[in-house]
SEBA-711380 format. One record per atom (N, C-alpha, C): residue number from 0; atom name; x, y, z; chain; residue in three letters. Coordinates in nm, 2 decimals, padded with zeros to 4 digits. Layout:
VEXMAR, kevex, tivex, east, north, up, martor, miza
VEXMAR, NUM, CA, X, Y, Z, A, ala .
...
***
This chain:
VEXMAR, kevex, tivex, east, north, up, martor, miza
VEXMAR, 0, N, 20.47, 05.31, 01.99, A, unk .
VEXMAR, 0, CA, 20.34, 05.34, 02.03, A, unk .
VEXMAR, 0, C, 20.24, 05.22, 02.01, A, unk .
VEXMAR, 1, N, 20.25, 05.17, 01.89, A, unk .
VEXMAR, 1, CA, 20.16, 05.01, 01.92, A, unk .
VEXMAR, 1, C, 20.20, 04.94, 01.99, A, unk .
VEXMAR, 2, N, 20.33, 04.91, 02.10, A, unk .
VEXMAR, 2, CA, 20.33, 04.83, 02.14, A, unk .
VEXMAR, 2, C, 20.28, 04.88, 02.28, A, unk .
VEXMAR, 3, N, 20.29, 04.97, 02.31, A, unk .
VEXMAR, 3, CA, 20.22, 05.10, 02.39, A, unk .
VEXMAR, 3, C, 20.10, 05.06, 02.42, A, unk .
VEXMAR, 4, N, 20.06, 05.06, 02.28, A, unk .
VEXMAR, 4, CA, 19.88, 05.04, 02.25, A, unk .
VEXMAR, 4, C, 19.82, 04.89, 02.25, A, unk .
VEXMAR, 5, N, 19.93, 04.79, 02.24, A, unk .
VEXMAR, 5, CA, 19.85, 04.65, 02.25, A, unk .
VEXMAR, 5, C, 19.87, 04.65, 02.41, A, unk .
VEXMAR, 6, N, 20.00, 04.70, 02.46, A, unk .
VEXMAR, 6, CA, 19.99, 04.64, 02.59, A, unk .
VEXMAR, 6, C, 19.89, 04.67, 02.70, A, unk .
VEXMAR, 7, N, 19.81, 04.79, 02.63, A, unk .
VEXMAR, 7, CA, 19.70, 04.89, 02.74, A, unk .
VEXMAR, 7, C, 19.59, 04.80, 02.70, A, unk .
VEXMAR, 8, N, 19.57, 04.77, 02.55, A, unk .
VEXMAR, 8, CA, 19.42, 04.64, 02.55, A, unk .
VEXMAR, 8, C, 19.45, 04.56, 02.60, A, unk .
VEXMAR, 9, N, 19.59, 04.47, 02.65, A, unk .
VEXMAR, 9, CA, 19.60, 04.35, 02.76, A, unk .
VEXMAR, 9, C, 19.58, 04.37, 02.87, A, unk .
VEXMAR, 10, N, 19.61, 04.51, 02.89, A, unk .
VEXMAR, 10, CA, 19.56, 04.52, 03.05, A, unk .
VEXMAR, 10, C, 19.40, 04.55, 03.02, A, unk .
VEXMAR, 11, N, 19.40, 04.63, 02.91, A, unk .
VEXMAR, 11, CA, 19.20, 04.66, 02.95, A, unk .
VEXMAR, 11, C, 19.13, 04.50, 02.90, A, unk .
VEXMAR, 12, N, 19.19, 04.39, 02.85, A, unk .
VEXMAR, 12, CA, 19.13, 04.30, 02.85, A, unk .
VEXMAR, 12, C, 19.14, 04.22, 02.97, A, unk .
VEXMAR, 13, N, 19.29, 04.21, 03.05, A, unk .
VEXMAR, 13, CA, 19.28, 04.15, 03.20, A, unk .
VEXMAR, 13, C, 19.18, 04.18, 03.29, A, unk .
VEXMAR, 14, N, 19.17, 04.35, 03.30, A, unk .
VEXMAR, 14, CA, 19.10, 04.38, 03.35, A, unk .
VEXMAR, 14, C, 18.92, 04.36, 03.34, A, unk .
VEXMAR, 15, N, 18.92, 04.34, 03.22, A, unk .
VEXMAR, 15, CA, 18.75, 04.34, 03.20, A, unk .
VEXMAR, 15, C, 18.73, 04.17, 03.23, A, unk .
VEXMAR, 16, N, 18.81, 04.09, 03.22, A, unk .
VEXMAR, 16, CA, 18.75, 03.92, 03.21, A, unk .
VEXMAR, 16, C, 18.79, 03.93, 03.36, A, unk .
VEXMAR, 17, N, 18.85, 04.06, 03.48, A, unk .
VEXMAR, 17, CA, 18.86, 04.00, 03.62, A, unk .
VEXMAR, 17, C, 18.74, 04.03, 03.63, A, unk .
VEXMAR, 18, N, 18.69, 04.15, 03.62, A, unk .
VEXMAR, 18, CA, 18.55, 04.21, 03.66, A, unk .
VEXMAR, 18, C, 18.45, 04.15, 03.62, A, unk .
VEXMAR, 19, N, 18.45, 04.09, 03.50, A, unk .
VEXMAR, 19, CA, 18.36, 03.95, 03.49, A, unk .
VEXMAR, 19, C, 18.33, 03.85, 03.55, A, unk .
VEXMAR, 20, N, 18.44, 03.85, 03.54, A, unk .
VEXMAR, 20, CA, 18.51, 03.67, 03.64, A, unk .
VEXMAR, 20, C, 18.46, 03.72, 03.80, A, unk .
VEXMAR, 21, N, 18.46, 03.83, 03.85, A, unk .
VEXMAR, 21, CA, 18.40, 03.87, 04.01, A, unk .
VEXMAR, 21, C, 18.26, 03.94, 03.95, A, unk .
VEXMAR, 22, N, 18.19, 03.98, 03.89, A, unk .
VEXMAR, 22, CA, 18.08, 04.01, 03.87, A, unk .
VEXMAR, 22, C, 17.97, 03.85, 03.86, A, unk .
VEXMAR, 23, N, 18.07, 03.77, 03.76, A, unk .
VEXMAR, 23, CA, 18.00, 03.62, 03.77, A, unk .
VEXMAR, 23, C, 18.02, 03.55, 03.89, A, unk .
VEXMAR, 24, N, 18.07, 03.58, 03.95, A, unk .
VEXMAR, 24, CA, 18.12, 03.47, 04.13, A, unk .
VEXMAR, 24, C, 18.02, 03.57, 04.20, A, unk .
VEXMAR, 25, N, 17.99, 03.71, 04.19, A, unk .
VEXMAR, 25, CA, 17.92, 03.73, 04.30, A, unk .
VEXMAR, 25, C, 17.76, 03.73, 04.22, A, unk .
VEXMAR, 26, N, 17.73, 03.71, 04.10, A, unk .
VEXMAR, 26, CA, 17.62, 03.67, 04.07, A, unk .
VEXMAR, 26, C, 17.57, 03.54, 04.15, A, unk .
VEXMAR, 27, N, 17.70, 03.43, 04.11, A, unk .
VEXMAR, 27, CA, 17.67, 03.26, 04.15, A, unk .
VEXMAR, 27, C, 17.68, 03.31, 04.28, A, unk .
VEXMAR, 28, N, 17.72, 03.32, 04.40, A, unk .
VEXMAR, 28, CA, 17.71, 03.35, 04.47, A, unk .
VEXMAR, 28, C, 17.52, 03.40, 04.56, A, unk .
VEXMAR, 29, N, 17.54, 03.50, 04.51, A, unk .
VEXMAR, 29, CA, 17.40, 03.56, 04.55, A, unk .
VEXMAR, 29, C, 17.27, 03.46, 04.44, A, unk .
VEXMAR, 30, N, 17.29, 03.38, 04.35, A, unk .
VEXMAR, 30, CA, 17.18, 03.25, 04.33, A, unk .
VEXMAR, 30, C, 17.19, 03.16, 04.44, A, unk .
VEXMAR, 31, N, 17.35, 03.11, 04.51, A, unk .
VEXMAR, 31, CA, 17.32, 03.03, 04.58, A, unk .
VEXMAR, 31, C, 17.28, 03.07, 04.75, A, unk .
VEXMAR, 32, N, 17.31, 03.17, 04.72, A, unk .
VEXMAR, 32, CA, 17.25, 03.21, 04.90, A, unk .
VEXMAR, 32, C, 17.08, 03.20, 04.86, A, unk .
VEXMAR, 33, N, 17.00, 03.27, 04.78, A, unk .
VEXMAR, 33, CA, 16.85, 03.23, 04.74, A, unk .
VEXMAR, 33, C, 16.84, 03.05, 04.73, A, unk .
VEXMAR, 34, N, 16.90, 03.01, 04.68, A, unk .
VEXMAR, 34, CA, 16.87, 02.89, 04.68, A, unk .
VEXMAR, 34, C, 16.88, 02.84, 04.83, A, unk .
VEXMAR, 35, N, 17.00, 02.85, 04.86, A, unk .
VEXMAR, 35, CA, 16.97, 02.81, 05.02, A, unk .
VEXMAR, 35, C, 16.86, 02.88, 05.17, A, unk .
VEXMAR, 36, N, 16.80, 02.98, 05.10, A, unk .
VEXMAR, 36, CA, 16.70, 03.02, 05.19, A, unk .
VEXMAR, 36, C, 16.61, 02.94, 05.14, A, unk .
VEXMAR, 37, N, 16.56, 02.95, 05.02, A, unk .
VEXMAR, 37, CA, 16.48, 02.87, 04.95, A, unk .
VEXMAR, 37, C, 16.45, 02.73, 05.02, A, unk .
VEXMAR, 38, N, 16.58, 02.70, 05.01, A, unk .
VEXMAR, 38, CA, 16.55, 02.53, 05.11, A, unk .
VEXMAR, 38, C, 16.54, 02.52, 05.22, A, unk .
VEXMAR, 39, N, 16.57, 02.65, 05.31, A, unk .
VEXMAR, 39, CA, 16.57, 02.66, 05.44, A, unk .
VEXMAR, 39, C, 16.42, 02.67, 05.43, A, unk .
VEXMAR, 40, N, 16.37, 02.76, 05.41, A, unk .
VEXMAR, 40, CA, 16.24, 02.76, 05.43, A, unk .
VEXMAR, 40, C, 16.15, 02.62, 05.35, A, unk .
VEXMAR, 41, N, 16.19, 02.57, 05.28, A, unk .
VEXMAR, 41, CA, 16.07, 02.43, 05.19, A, unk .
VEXMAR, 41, C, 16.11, 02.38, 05.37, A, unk .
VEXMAR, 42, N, 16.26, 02.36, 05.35, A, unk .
VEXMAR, 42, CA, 16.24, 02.27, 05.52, A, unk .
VEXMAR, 42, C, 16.16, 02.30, 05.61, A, unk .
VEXMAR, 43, N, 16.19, 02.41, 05.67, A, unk .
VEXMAR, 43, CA, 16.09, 02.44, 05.77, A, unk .
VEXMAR, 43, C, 15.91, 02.40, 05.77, A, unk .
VEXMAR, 44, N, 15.89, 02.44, 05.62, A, unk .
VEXMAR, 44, CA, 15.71, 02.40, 05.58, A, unk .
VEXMAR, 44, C, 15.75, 02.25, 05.62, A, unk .
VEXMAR, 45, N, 15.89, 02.21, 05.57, A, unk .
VEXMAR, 45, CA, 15.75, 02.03, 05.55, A, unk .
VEXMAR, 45, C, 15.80, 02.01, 05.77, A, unk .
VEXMAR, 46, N, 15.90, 02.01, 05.80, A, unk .
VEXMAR, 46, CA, 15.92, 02.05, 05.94, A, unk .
VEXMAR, 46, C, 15.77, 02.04, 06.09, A, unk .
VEXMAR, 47, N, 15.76, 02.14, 05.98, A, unk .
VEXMAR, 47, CA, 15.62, 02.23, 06.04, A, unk .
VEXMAR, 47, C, 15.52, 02.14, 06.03, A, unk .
VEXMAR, 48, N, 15.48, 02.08, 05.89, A, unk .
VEXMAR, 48, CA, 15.38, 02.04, 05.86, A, unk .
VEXMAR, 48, C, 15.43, 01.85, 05.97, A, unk .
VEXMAR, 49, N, 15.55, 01.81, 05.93, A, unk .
VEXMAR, 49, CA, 15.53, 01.65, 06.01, A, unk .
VEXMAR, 49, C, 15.52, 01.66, 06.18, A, unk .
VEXMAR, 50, N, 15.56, 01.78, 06.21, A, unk .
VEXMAR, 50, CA, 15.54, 01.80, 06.35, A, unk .
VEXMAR, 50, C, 15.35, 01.84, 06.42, A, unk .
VEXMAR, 51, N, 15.31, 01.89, 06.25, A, unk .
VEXMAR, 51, CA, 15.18, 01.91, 06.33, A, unk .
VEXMAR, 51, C, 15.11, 01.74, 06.29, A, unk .
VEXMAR, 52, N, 15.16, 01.70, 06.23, A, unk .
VEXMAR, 52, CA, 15.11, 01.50, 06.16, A, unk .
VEXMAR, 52, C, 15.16, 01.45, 06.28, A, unk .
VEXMAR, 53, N, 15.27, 01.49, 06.35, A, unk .
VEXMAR, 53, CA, 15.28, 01.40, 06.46, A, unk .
VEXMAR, 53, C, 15.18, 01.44, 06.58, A, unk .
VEXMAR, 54, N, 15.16, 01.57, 06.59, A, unk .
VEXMAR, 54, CA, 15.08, 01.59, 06.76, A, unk .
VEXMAR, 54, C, 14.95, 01.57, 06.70, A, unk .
VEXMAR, 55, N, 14.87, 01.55, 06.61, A, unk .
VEXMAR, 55, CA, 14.76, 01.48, 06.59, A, unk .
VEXMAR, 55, C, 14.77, 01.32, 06.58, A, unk .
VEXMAR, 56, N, 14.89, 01.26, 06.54, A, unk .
VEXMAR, 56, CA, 14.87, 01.11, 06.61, A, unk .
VEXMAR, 56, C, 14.87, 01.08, 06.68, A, unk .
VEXMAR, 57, N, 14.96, 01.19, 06.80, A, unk .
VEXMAR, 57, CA, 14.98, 01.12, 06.96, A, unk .
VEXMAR, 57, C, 14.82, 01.20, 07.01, A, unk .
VEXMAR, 58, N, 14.76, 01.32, 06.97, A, unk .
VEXMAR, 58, CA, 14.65, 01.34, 07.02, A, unk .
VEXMAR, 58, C, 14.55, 01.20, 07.03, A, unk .
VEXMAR, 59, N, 14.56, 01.18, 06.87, A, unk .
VEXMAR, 59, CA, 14.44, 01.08, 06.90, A, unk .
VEXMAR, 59, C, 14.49, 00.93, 06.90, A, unk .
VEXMAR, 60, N, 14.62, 00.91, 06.98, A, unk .
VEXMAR, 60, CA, 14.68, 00.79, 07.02, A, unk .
VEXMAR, 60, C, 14.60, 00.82, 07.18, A, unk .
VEXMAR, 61, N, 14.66, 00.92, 07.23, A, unk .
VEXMAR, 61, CA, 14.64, 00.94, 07.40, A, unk .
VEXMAR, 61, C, 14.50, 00.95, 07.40, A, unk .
VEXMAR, 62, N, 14.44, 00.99, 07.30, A, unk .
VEXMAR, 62, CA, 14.26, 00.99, 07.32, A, unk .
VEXMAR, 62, C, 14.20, 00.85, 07.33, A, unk .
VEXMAR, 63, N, 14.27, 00.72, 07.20, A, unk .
VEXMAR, 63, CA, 14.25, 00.61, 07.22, A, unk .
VEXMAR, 63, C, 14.28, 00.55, 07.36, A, unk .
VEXMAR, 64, N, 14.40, 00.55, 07.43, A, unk .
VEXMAR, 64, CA, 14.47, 00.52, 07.51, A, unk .
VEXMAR, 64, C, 14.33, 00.57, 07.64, A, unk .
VEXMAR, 65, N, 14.33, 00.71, 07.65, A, unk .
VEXMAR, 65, CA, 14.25, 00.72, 07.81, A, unk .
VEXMAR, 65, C, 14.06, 00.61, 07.79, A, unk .
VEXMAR, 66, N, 14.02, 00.64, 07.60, A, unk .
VEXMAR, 66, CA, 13.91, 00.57, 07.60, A, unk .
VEXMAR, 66, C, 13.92, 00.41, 07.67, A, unk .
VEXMAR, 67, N, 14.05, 00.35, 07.62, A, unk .
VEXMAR, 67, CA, 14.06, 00.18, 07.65, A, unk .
VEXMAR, 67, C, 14.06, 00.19, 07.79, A, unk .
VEXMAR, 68, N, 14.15, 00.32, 07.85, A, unk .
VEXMAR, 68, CA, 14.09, 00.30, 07.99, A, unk .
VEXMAR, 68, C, 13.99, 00.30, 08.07, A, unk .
VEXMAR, 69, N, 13.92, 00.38, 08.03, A, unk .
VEXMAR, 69, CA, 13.80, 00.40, 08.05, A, unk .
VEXMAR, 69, C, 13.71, 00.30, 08.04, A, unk .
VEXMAR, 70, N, 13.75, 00.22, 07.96, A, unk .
VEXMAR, 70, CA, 13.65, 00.11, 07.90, A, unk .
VEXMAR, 70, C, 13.69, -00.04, 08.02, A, unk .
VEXMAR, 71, N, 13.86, -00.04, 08.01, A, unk .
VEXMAR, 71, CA, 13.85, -00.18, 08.09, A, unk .
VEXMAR, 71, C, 13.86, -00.10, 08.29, A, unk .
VEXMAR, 72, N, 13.86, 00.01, 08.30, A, unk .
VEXMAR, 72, CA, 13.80, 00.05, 08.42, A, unk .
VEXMAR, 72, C, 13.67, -00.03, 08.41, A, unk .
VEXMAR, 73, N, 13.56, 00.04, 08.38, A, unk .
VEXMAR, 73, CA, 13.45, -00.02, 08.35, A, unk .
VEXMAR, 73, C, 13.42, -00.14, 08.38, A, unk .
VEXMAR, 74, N, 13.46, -00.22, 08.32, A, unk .
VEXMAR, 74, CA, 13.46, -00.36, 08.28, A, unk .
VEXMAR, 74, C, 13.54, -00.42, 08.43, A, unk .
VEXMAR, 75, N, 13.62, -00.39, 08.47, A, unk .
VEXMAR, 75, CA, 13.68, -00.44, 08.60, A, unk .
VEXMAR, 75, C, 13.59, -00.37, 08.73, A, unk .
VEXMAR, 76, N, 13.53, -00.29, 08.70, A, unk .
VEXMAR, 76, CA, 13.44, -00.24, 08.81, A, unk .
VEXMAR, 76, C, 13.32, -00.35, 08.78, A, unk .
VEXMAR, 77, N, 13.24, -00.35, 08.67, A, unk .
VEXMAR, 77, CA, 13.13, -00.46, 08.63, A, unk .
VEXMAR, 77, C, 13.16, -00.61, 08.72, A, unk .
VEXMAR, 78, N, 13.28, -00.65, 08.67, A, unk .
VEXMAR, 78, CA, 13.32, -00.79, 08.70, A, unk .
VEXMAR, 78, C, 13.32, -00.77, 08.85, A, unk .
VEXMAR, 79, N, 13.42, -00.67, 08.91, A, unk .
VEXMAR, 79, CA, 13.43, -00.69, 09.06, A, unk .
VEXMAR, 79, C, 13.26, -00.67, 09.14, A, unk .
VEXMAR, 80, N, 13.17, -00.56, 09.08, A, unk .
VEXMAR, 80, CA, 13.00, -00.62, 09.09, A, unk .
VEXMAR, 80, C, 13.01, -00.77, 09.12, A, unk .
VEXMAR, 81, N, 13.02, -00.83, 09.00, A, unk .
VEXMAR, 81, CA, 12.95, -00.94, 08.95, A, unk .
VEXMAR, 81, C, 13.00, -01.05, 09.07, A, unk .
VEXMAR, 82, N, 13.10, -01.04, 09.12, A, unk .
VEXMAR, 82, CA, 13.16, -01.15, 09.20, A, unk .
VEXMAR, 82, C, 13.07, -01.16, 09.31, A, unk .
VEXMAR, 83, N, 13.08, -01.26, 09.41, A, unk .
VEXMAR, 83, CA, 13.01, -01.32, 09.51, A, unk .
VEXMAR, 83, C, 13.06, -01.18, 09.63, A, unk .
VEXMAR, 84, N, 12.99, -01.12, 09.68, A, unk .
VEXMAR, 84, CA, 13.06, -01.02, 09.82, A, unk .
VEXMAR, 84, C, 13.19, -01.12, 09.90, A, unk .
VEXMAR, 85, N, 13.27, -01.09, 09.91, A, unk .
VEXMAR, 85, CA, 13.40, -01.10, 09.94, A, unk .
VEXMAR, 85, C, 13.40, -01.08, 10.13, A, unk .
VEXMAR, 86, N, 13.47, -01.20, 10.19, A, unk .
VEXMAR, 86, CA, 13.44, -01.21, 10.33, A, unk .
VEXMAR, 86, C, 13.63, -01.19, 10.33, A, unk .
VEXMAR, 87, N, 13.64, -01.09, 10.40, A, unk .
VEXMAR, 87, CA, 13.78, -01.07, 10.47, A, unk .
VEXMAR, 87, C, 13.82, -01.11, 10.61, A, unk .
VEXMAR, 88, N, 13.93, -01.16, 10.62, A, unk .
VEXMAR, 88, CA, 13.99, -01.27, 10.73, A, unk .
VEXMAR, 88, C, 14.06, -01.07, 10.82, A, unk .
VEXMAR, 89, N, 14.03, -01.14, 10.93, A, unk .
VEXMAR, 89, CA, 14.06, -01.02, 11.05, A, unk .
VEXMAR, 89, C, 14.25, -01.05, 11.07, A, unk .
VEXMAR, 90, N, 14.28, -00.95, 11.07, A, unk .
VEXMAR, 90, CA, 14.38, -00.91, 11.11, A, unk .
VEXMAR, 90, C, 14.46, -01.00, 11.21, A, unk .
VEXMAR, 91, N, 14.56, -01.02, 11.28, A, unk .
VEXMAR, 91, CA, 14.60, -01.06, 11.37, A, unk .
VEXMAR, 91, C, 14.59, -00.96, 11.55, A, unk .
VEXMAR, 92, N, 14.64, -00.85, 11.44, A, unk .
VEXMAR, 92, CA, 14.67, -00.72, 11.55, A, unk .
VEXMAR, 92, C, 14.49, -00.67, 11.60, A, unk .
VEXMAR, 93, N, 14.39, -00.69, 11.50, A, unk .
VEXMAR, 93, CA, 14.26, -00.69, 11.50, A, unk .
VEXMAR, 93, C, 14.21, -00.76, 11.61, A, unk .
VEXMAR, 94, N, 14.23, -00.87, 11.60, A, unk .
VEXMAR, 94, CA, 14.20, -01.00, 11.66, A, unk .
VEXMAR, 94, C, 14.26, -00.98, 11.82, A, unk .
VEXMAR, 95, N, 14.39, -00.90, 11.82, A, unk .
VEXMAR, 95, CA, 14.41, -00.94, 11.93, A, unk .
VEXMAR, 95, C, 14.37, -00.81, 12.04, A, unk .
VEXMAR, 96, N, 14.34, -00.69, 11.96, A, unk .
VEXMAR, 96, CA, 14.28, -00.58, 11.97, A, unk .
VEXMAR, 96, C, 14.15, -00.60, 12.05, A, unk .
VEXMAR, 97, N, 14.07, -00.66, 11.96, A, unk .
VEXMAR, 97, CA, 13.87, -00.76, 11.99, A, unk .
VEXMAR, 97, C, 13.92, -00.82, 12.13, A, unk .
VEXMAR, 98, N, 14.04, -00.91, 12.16, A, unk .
VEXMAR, 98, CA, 14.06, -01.00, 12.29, A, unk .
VEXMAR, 98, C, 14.08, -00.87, 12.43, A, unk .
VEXMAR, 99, N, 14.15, -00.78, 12.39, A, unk .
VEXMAR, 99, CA, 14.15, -00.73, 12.43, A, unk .
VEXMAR, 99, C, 14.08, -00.64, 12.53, A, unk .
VEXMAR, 100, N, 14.00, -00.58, 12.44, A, unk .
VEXMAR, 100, CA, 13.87, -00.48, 12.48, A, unk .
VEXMAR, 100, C, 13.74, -00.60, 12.51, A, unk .
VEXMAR, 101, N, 13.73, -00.73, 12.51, A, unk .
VEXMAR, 101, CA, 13.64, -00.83, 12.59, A, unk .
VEXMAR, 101, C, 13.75, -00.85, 12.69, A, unk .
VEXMAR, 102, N, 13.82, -00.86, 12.72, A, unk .
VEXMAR, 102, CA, 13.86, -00.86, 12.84, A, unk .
VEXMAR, 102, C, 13.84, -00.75, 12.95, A, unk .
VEXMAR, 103, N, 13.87, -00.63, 12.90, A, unk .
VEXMAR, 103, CA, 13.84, -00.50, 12.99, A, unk .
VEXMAR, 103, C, 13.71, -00.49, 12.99, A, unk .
VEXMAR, 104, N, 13.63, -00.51, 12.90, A, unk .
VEXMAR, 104, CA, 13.48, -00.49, 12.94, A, unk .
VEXMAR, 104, C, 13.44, -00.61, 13.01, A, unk .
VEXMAR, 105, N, 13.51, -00.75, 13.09, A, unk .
VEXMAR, 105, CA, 13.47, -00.79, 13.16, A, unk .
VEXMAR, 105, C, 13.50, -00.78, 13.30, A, unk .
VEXMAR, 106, N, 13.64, -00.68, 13.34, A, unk .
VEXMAR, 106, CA, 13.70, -00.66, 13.44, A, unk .
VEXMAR, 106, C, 13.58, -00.54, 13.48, A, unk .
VEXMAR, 107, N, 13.57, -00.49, 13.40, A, unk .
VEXMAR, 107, CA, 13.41, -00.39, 13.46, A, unk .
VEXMAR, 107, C, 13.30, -00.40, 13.49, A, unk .
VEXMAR, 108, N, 13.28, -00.53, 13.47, A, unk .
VEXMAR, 108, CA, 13.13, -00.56, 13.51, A, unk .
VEXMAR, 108, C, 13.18, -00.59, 13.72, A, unk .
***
């Protein structure tokens, strides 16, 4: 009968350190799934947050960017002002166009 009776406490001790031993795995277990939402989401905030740091620097990159244009537009409109009026040389096909139409307005007279 005691041998009866130690061998039922080896099994009721196998049994209790399995159920431990799976009660502790599915503890660690269920800390590390929190932990990893946990970081899924810190990710996402900082994510979130460098993506919104980035479209305010290209905002006000492309805001800089259309101002300079705006500015040396300007400045190349000023200067092309400022030049002497510009005398353009006639075409060839122009030229030979002009010989042209004086010639037929002189066959008409």
């Amino acid at each position: 009968m005691a041998k009866n009776r130690i061998n039922e406490l080896k099994q009721q001790l196998v049994q209790r350190q399995t159920e431990e031993l799976l009660l502790n795995q599915a503890q660690e277990r269920e800390d590390v799934e929190k932990a990893h939402v946990m970081e899924y989401q810190q990710f996402n905030q900082d994510w979130d947050q460098q993506m919104m740091q980035i479209e305010e620097e290209h905002g006000s990159a492309i805001q800089a960017l259309e101002e300079k244009h705006v500015r040396e537009l300007e400045e190349n409109r000023q200067t092309l002002e400022n030049k002497l009026p510009l005398t353009f040389k006639n075409s060839a096909e122009l030229l030979n166009l002009k010989k042209i139409q004086i010639q037929l307005a002189k066959a008409k007279e």
